[in-house]
C-alpha positions in Angstrom: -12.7 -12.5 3.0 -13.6 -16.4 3.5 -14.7 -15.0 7.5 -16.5 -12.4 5.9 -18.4 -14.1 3.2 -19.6 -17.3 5.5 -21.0 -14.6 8.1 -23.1 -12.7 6.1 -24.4 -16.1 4.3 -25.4 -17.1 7.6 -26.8 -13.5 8.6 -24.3 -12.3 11.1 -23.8 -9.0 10.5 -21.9 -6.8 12.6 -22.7 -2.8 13.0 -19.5 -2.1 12.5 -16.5 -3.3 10.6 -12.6 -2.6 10.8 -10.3 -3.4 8.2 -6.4 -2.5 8.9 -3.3 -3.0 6.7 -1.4 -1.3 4.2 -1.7 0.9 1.5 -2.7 -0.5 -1.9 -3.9 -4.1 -0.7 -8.0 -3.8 -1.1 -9.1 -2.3 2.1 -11.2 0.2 0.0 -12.2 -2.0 -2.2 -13.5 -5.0 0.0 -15.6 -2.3 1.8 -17.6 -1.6 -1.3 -17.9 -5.2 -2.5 -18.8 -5.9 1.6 -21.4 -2.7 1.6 -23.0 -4.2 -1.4 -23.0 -7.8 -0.1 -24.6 -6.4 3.3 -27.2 -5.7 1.2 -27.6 -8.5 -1.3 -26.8 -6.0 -3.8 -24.9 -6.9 -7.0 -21.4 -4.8 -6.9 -21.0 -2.4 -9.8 -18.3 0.1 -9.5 -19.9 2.0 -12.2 -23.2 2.5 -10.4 -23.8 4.4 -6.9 -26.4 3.6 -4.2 -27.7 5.9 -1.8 -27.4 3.9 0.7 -23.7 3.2 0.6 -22.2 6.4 1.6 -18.1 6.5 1.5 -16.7 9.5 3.6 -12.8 10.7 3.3 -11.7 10.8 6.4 -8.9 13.1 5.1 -11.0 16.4 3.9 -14.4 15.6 6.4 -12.5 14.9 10.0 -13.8 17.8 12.4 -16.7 17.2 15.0 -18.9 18.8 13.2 -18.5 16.4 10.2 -19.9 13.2 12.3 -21.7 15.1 14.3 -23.8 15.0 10.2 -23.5 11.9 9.7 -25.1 10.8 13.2 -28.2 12.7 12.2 -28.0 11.4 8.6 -27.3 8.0 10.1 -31.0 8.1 11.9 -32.8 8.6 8.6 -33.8 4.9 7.3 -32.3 3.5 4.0 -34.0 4.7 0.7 -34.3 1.4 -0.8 -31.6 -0.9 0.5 -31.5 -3.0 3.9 -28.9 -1.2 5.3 -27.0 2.2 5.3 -23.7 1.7 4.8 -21.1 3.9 5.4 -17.8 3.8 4.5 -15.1 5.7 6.4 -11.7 5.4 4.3 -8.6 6.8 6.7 -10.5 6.8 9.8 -7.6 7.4 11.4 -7.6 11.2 10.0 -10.5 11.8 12.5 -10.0 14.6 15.0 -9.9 13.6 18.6 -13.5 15.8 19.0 -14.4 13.9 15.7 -13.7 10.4 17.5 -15.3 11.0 20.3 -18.7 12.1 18.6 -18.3 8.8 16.4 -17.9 7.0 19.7 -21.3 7.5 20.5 -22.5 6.2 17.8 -20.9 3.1 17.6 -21.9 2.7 20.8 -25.5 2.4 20.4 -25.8 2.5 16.8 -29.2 2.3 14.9 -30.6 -0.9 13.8 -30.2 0.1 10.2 -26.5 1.5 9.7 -23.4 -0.8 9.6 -19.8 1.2 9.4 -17.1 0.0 7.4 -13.6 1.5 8.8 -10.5 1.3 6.5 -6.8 2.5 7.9 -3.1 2.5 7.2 -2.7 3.6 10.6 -4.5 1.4 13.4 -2.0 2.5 15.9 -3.8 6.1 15.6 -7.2 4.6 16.6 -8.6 5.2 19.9 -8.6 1.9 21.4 -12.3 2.1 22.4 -13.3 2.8 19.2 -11.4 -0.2 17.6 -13.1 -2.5 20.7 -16.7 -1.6 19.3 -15.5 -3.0 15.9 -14.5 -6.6 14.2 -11.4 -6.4 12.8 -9.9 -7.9 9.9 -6.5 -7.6 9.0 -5.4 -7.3 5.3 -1.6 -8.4 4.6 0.9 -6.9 2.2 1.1 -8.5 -1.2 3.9 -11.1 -1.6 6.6 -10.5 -4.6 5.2 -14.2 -6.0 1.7 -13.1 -5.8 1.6 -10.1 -7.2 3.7 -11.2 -10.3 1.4 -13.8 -11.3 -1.6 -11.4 -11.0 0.3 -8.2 -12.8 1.5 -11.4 -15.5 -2.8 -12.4 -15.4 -3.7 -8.8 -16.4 -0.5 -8.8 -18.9 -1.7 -11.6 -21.0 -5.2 -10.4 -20.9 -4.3 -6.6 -21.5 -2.0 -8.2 -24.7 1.1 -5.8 -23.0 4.4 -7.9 -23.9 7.0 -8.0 -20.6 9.4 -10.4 -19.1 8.8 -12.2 -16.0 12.0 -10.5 -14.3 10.1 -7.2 -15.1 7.2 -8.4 -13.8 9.4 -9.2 -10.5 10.9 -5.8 -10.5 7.6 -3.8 -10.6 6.4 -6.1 -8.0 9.8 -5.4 -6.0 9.1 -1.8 -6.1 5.5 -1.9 -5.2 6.3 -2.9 -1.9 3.6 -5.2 -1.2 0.7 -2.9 -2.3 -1.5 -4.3 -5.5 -2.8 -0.9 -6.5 0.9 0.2 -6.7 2.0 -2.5 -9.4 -1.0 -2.4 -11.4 -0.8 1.7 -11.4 3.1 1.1 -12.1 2.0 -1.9 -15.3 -0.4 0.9 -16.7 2.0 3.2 -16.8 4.6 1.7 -18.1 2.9 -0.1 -20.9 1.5 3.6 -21.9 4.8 4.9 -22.4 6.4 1.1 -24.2 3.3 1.7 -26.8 4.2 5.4 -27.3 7.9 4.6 -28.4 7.0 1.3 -30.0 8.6 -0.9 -28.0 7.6 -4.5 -28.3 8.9 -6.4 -24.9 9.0 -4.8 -21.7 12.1 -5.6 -20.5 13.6 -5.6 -16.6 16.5 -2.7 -17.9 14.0 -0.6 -19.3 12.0 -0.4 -16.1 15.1 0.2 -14.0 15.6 2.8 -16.7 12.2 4.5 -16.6 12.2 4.4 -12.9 16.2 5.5 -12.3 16.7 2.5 -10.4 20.1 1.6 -10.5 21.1 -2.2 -12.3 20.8 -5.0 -10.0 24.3 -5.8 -10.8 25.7 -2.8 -9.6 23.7 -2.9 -6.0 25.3 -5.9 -5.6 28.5 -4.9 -6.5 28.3 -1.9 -4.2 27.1 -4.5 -1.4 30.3 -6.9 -2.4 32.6 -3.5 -2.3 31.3 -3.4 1.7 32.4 -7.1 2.1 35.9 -6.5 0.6 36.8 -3.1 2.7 37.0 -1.8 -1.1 36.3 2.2 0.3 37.8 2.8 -3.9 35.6 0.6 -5.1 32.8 2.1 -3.4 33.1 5.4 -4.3 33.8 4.6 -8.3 30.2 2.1 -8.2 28.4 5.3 -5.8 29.6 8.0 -8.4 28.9 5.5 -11.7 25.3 5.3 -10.0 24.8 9.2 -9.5 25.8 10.1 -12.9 23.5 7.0 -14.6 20.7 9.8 -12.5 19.7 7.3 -9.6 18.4 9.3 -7.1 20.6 8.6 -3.7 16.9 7.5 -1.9 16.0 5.4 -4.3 19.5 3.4 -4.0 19.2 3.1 0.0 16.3 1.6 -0.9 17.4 -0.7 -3.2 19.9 -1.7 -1.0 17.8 -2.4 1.8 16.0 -4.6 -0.1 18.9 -6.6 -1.6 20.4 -6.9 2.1 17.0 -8.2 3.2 17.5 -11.0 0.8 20.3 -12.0 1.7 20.4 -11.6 5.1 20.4 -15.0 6.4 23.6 -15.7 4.7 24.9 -12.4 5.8 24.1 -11.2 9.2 26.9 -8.9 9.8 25.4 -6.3 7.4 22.1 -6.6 9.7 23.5 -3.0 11.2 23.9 -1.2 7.9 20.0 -1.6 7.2 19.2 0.8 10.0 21.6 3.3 9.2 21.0 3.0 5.4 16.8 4.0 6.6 18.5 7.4 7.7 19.4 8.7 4.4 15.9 8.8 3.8 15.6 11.6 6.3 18.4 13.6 5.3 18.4 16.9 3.2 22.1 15.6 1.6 21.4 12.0 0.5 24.3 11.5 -1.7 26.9 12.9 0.9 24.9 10.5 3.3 25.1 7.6 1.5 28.8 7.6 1.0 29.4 8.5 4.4 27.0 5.2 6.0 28.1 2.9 3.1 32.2 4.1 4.0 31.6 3.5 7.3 30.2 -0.2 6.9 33.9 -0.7 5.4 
């Protein structure tokens, strides 16, 4: 955002931008403030402008969808400088789609800039992403995003401990939107049952995340060759109503912290990312976490 801000103070202003990252970390977001700023516009997410048009690539990606915007594109901005479009999951574009939008960004008219946003950059034709700058948005770190969801906390008066706040950012995995949709939530359903603190057990609760204490027992169980031990902590988890997904999960995440200290369980993350694909996770589970023994 720093690169972005000192260009357009100084007037550089590309046709078309490209902004790449994951889900949930302001790609959509710093589009519309960037659309707005493009056109010394004050940003309002209450208000629309004509001239900042955002397309879903999702529902509008055949041919004949860009093949309306280029001939919208040549009509000159109601009132604004510029005519800004937005393109959210460009990567949804049909090949047919891309090519049409190729020739556009190839000799675009004076008066349109594009603003790209994608999960997927992989899925881009790499002579589209050539004709673009691209900016890079990282996932949220754990730190981060619990002093932000702890900022909205204190302002939103919602009472919760900082090792909550930790273990909604945890399971946000990096994306903003996530924890702050996850925050909202919660605190809904706290005020509903007149709960006064939000505590880390009653989000592992609402969520059916299993207690921290028992992942790492389960991981300790692996350490010991304790296969009894292992299937006693796996059943006491599927009858608290953990979901067997959820638990891979967690345990990927708890070996990823500790994996300096512990290299030899490096292997089990990879197999423990399979029973994500499998129709019998439980069974699955048991037999990956049986065979670490």
């Amino acid at each position: 955002t720093d690169i972005l801000s000192r260009a357009i103070s100084q007037g550089n202003i590309s046709h078309a931008y490209l902004l790449t990252g994951p889900r949930g970390v302001g790609k959509t977001s710093v589009a519309r403030i960037l659309a707005h700023a493009i056109n010394d516009l004050p940003y309002d997410e209450e208000n629309t402008n004509l001239d900042i048009i955002e397309i879903d690539a999702a529902s509008n990606n055949g041919v004949d969808d860009v093949r309306d915007l280029r001939e919208k594109a040549l009509i000159a901005p109601v009132a604004a400088k510029k005519k800004v479009y937005i393109i959210d999951e460009v990567h949804m574009l049909s090949k047919p789609a891309f090519n049409a939008l190729l020739k556009t960004l190839e000799e675009p008219p004076e008066h349109v800039v594009f603003i790209l946003a994608t999960t997927n950059i992989e899925k881009l034709p790499a002579t589209i992403v050539s004709r673009t700058q691209r900016f890079s948005f990282r996932p949220i770190s754990i730190s981060d995003t619990s002093a932000h969801l702890r900022f909205i906390a204190d302002n939103e008066q919602i009472k919760i401990d900082d090792e909550a706040l930790k273990l909604i950012a945890l399971h946000s995995d990096g994306s903003f939107r996530d924890s702050i949709s996850l925050l909202d939530q919660i605190s809904g359903l706290v005020d509903s049952k007149g709960t006064d603190t939000i505590t880390a057990d009653l989000i592992e609760n609402i969520l059916g995340l299993a207690p921290a204490e028992l992942v790492n027992q389960i991981i300790e169980s692996i350490e010991a060759h304790n296969l009894e031990q292992l299937v006693q902590l796996l059943d006491k988890s599927y009858y608290n109503g953990t979901d067997a997904h959820i638990l891979a999960g967690q345990l990927i995440s708890a070996i990823r912290q500790q994996i300096i200290s512990k290299p030899q369980l490096l292997p089990l993350i990879d197999a423990l990312i399979d029973v994500e694909k499998s129709s019998q996770p439980q069974m699955k589970l048991l037999s990956v976490l049986g065979q670490a023994i």
